[in-house]
N, C-alpha and C positions, 0 to 999 in steps of 0.2 A: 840739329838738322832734321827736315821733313822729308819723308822720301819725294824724291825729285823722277824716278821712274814711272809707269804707269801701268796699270792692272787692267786685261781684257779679261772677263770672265764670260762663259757659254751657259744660256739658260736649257734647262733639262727638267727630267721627272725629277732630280735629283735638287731642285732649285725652284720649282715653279710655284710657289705659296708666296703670300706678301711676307711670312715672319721670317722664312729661308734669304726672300733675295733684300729685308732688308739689314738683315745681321752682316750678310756678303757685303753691302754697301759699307756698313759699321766697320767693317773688317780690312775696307780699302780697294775695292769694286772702283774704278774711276771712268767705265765702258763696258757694257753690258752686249753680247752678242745675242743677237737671233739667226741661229740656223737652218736655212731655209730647205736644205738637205731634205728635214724633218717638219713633218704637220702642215696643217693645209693655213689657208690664207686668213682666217679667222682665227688661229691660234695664236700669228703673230699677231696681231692686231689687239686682241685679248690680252699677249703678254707685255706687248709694249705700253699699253696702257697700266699695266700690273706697275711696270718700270718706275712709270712716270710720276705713281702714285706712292710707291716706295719709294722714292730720290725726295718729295715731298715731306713726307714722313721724317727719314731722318732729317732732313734740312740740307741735302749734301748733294748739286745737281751733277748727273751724269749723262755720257750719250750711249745712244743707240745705235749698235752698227747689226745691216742686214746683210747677211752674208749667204751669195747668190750658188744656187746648187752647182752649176755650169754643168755641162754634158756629164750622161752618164754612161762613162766606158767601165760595162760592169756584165757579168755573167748574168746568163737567166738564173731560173728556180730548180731543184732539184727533187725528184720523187718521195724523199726522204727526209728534205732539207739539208742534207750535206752527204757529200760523196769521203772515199781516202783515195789520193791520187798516190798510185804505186811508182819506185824511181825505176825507168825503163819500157813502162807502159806508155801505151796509143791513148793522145787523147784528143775526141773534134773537137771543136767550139762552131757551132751554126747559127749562120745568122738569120735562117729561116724558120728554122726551129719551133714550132708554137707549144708542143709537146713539154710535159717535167722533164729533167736532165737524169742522167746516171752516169754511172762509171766509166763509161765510154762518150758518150756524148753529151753536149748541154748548148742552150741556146743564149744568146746576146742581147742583152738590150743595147748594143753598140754595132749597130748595121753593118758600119763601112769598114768595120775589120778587114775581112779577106782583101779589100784595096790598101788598105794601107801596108801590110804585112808580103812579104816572100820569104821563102825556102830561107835557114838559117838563121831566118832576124830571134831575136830571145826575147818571149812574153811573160811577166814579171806578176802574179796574183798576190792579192790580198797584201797589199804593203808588201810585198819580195818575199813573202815567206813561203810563195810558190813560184818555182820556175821552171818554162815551159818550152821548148825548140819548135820552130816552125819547121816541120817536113815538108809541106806540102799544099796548099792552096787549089780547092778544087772547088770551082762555083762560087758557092756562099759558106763552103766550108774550110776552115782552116785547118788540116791535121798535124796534129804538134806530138812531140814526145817526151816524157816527164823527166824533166834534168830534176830537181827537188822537188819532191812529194812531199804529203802531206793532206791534213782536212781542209777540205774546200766547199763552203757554205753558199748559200744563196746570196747572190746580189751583190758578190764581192770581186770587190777592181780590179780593171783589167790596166798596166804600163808597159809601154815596150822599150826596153831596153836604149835610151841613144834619145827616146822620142819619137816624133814622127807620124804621131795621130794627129788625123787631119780635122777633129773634130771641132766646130764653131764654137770659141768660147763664150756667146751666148745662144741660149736657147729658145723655144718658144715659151716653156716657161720660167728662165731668166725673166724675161720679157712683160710676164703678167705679174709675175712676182715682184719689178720693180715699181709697178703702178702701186702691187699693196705695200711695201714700202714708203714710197713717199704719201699715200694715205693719212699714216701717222708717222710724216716728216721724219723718218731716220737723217741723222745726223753724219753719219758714215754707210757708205755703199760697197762692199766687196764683191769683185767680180774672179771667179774662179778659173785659172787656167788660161786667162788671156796668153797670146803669144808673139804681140807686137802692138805698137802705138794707137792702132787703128780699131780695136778690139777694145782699149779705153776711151777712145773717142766715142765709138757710137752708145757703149753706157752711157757716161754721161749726156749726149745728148735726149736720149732713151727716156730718164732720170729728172733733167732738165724740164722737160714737157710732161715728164706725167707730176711733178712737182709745181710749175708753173701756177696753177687754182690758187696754192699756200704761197708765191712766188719764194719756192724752197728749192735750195740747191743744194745738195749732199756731198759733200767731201768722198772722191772714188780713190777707194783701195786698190790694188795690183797685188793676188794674190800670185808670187812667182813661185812656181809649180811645174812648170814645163822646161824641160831644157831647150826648145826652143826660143824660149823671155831671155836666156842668160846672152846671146850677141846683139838680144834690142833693147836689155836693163835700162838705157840712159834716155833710152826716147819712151819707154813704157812710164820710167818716173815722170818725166817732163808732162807725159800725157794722163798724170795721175796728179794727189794730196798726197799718195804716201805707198808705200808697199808694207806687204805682209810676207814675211820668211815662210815659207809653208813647209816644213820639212819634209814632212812627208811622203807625199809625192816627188819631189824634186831630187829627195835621198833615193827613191826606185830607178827615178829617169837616169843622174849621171853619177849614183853608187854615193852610198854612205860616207866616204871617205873625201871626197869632193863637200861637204855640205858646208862643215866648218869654217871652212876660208871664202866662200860664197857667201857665205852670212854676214864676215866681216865685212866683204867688198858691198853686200848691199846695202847696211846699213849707213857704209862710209857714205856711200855715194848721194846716198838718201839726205843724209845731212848737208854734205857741198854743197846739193843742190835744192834745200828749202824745204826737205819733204818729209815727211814724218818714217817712221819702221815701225813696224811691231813684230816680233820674232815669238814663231808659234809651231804645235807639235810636238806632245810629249813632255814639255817641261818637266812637271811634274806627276807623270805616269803613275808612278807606284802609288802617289795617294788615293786612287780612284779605289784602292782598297786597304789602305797602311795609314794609322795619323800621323805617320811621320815621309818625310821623304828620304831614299837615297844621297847618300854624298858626291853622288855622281850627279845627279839634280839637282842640287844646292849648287856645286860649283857650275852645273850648265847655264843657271838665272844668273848668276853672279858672273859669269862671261858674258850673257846676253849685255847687262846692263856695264860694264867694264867697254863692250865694243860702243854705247853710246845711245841704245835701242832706247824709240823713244816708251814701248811700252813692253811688257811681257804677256803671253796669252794662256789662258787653261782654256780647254775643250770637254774631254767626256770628264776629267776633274771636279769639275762645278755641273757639269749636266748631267749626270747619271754616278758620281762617286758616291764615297759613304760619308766624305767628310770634306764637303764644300765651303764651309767657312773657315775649317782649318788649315786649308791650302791656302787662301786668301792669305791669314794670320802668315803659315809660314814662308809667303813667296814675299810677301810686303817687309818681312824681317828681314829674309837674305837680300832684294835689292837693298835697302837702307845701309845693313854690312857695307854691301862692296861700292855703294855711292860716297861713304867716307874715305876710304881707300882711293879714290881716285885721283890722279893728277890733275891741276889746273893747267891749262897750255894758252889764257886769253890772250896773252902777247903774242905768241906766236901763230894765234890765229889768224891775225889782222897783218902779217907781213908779207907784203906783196897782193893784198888783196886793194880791188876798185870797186868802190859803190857809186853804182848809176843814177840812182834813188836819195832823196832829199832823208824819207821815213825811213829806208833801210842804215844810212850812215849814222841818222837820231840815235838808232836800236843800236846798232855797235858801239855808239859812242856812249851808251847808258852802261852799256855793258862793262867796256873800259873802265869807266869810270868810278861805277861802284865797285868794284875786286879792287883798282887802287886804293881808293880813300875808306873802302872797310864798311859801306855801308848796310845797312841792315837789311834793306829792301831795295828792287827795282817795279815800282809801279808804271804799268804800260797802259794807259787812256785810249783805247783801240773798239773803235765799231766793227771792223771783218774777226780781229786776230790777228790781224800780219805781224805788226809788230812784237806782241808776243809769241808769234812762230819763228822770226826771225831772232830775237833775242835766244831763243829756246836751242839752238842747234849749236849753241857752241858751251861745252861746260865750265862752268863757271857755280859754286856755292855759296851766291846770293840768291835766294828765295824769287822767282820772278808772279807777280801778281796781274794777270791782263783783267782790268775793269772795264765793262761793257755796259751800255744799256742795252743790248739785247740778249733774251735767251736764245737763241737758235747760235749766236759769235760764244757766247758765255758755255753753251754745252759743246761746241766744238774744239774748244780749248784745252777742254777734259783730257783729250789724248798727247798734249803736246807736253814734252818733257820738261818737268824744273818748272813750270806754269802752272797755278793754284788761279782759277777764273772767278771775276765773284761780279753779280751783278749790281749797279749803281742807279740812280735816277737820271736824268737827262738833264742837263746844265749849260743855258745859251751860252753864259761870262764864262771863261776861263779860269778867272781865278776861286771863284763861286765853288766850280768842278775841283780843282787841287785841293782847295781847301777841304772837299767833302770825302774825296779821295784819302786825306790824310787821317781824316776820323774815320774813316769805314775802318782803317788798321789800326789806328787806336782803340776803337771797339774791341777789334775781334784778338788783340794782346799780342800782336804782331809789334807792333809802334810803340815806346814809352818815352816820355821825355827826354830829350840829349839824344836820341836817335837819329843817327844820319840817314837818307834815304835819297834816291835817284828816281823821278818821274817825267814823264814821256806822255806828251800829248800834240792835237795838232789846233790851230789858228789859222783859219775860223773852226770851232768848234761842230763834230757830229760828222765829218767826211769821210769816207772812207779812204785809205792810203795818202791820209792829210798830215801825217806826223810831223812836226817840223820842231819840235821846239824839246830842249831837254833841261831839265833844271833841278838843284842838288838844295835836298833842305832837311831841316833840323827841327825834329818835335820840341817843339814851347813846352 
């Protein structure tokens, strides 16, 4: 078996040389993040290009996802750089403020606070490991009183408690930042904090038009982070490619103990409905300074990938850890563990289900077909991907291969579960194309003779969502 899950890694000081991120590729790298949090508009641009030249290098193509800062609900600076918040003490937060902060006071770069907040509600800093009572609301100042103290540094996040910041999940510079994005054609678009269908509509259209020049269209992420996405989950994915688990945040908004079962439902959901997951946040935490991980992080990827996740993500791991290609190594071992453990359930996927679609019914019926008769591969002959996204959402340990003539369908694939993308030449005859299909995996020691195999393609050749034809053959 090849692992069938999929590795996001985050670029950092900790990553940014060509020999760093191309060992990570060697290592099992299958999507490469750029955080747009961090560094100005030339840095990405510089690194995507680093990317693009290392995917090169080793021979192993990957995508690129841009992953957008979204508002920033965070404290001003402080005189010192960090305050100790005492448990029982007064403390403002202004959002007038232009002054350094101290002990008493500090400023916002998050304006609309005092509107969103009253008397009572519970504001949650630095990932919950500060927490604050709202007393009082006067003007532009909030005055809160410290339920859990602690150090509290510059720049650091402000959640409330339930949710309820009214804050635009794009920004003005979301906004410029998607232009440099599709610049160099990111392959995947993450929008931070959206909190309903409408918030991914206008990225992508956003997205759309400043791609338009390349006539590129980016696959949009839903990063869910806010507890207010958790009542509009089903219209946020419809209005998305895929969601992103964000723990994070989402663990502050409706408490750590809510995450777990949330995870599961979004990823379930994500697959009924066609979409991709990537579950991100700590995974693997400790190695940002340990060459080993926790057994509590071993068994967290190995649930990821047991709930069906189509990828898993590192963050300050790979971007600023001490050992970025040993996380790769050891999160690419535990998914593989626990992808053999898994149950197959193809039959009972298909029970009670209706295909409206000619290429959709193809795809499940390749699918069927090879877990019956044992075959060794399913090659999917697809210009978007669909068809390999569609076969890809239900598990099954036959090997799926989407062949594409294009790279922009060929690097999108990267993320989708149990699919290895590999690019072909363009072939008007059909049988020209099967045929060539069949050698591209005899080359690559996939295919040997006596080998049974299921491929998927459509008549007339080169259409998109043309799939129509499925047929079961045997290497000579």
């Amino acid at each position: 078996m090849t692992r069938a899950t999929k590795i996001v890694a985050t670029l950092g000081p900790a990553s940014s040389t060509p020999e760093v991120l191309e060992r990570m590729i060697r290592a099992g790298v299958d999507v490469v993040r750029l955080n747009f949090s961090h560094g100005k508009a030339q840095d990405h641009i510089d690194r995507a290009r680093m990317v693009r030249e290392a995917a090169a290098a080793v021979g192993k193509e990957v995508a690129i996802m841009a992953d957008l800062q979204g508002p920033k609900i965070r404290v001003g600076k402080f005189e010192n750089g960090k305050i100790e918040l005492v448990n029982g003490t007064k403390f403002i937060l202004d959002a007038n403020r232009t002054e350094l902060g101290n002990e008493e006071i500090v400023g916002l770069d998050y304006k609309e606070l005092p509107r969103d907040v009253k008397p009572g509600d519970t504001l949650l800093l630095n990932d919950g490991l500060l927490v604050l009572t709202v007393e009082a609301v006067r003007g532009a100042q909030v005055h809160t009183i410290v339920k859990l103290g602690g150090e509290l540094s510059n720049n650091k996040g402000i959640n409330k408690q339930g949710g309820g910041l009214t804050a635009p999940a794009l920004t003005a510079k979301d906004m410029e930042d998607i232009k440099t994005a599709m610049s160099f054609q990111c392959e995947y678009l993450a929008v931070s904090f959206p909190k309903n269908a409408t918030d991914m509509e206008m990225a992508r259209q956003l997205a759309n038009v400043a791609g338009e020049p390349w006539r590129h269209k980016p696959g949009m992420i839903a990063k869910i982070e806010r507890s207010e996405a958790i009542p509009h989950l089903e219209a946020i994915l419809k209005a998305s490619d895929g969601i992103m688990v964000a723990r994070g945040d989402l663990a502050v908004e409706v408490g750590n103990a809510a995450v777990p079962a949330l995870q599961k439902r979004m990823i379930r959901m994500a697959r009924e409905l066609d979409k991709v997951a990537i579950t991100a946040t700590q995974m693997m935490e400790s190695m940002i300074v340990n060459p080993v991980p926790t057994r509590a992080e071993v068994s967290d990827v190995a649930n990821a990938v047991l709930d069906g996740t189509d990828a898993v993500m590192l963050s300050a791991e790979t971007a600023a850890g001490k050992f970025p290609v040993e996380t790769i190594e050891q999160m690419a071992a535990i998914a593989l563990e626990a992808e053999i453990a898994e149950f197959v359930t193809i039959d009972t996927d298909f029970t009670n289900r209706q295909f409206g679609r000619i290429d959709q019914a193809i795809a499940m019926g390749a699918l069927f077909t090879a877990h019956h008769l044992g075959c060794k591969a399913i090659l999917a002959l697809t210009e978007s991907g669909s068809t390999a996204l569609w076969m890809s959402r239900h598990r099954i340990h036959v090997p799926i291969f989407g062949l594409t003539t294009t790279p922009q369908s060929q690097r999108k694939m990267t993320l989708y579960r149990n699919v290895r993308p590999l690019l072909m030449p363009k072939y008007e005859d059909r049988d020209v194309a099967l045929k060539a299909a069949e050698q591209l995996l005899v080359e690559r020691g996939v295919l040997m003779p006596g080998d049974t195999y299921a491929i998927t393609c459509g008549e007339p050749m080169g259409y998109p969502g043309g799939t129509n034809m499925l047929k079961v053959c045997r290497v000579e």
